[in-house]
N, C-alpha and C positions, 0 to 999 in steps of 0.2 A: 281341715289341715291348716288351712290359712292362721285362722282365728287363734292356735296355737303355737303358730310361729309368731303371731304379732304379742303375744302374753309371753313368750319365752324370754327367761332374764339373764339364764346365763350365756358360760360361751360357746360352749357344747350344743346341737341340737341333736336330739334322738326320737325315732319313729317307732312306735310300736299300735298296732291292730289289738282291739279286743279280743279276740279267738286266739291269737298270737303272744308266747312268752318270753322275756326275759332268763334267761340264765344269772345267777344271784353275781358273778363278779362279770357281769357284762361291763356294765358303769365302771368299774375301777380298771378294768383291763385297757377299756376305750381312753379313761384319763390316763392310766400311765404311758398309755400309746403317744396322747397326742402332747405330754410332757416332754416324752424323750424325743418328739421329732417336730420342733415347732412350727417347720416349713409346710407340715400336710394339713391339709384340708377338709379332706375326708376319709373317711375307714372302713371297712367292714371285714367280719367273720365269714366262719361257715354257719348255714342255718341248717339245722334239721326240719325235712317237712313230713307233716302227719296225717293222718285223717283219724278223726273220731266219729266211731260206732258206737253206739249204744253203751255209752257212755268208756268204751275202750280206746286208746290211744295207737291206731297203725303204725307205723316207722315205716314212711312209704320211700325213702331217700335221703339226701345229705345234699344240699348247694353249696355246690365247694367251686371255683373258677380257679382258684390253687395260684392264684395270682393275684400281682397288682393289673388292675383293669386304665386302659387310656377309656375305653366306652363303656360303661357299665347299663345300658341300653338293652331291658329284656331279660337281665344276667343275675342282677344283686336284687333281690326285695329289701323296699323299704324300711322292715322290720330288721334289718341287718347291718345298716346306715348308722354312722353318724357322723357328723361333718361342726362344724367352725361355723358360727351365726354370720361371720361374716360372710360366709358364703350365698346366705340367703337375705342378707342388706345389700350383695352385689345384684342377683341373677333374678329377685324378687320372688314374687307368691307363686303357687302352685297354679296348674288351671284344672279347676276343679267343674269343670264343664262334665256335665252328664257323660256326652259323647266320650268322654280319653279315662272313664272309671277306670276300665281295666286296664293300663297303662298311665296313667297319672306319672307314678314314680318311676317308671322308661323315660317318659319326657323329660322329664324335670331332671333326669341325670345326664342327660341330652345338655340342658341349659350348663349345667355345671360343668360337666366336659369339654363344651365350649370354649369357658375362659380358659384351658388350658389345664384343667387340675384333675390327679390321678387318684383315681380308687383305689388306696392304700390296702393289703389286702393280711390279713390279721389270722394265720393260719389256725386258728381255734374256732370249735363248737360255743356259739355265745347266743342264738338265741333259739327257738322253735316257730314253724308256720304251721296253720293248722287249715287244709281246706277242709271248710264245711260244704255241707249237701244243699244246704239251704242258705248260704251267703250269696250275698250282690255280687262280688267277683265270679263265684263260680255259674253262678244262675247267667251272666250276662255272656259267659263261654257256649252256651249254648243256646241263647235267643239274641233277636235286633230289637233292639227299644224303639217301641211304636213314636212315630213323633207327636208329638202335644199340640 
């Protein structure tokens, strides 16, 4: 995550997972957002989340908080995000420590909420989450990582 905030050039930063899609006017919904309100920070949709079988797509719900969030902490995935680079030249890199995998992006909105700034909340379907059966997030829901 780091290495791609530090390569990011423009002013916009957006999060998306490999298993995880984009909805095709996500980018242009998020820029005209963050045109017409230059004071915010940060943004997000609603996500849909899914699970894939055997090659089938579940519709297993909708993340919708139906609001602007002061703590986005637990609430928004990161694939739903996206915020102002400056926010991430204030609050700095991710901690990408083994231990906080599956909460990385809880924390890290933690930082950002910190300085004061609101999860602007964008009442549209803009991206998809897909839990697999076999990913690192979900696989670490149900085990403890031996220590090294």
């Amino acid at each position: 995550m780091n290495l791609g905030l530090l390569a990011a050039k423009g002013e916009l930063i957006a999060y998306l997972c490999d298993d995880d899609w984009f909805y095709e006017h996500k980018l242009d919904i998020m820029d005209k957002f963050f045109v017409a309100h230059p004071g915010c920070m940060i943004a997000f949709g609603k996500q849909i989340l899914f699970e894939e079988l055997n090659g089938n797509k579940l519709i297993k719900g909708i993340r919708d908080p139906g609001e602007d969030l002061m703590d986005a902490y637990k609430r928004v995935d990161h694939s739903s995000v996206v915020h102002r680079r400056e926010c991430y030249d204030i609050v700095g890199p991710w901690d990408d420590s083994r231990e906080v995998w599956l909460e990385a992006d809880a924390q890290y909105w933690r930082k950002l909420t910190a300085q004061g700034w609101i999860f602007s909340y964008i009442p549209e379907v803009l991206d998809a989450h897909c839990f697999n059966r076999g990913s690192v997030t979900t696989g670490m829901r149900y085990k403890i990582w031996a220590q090294s």
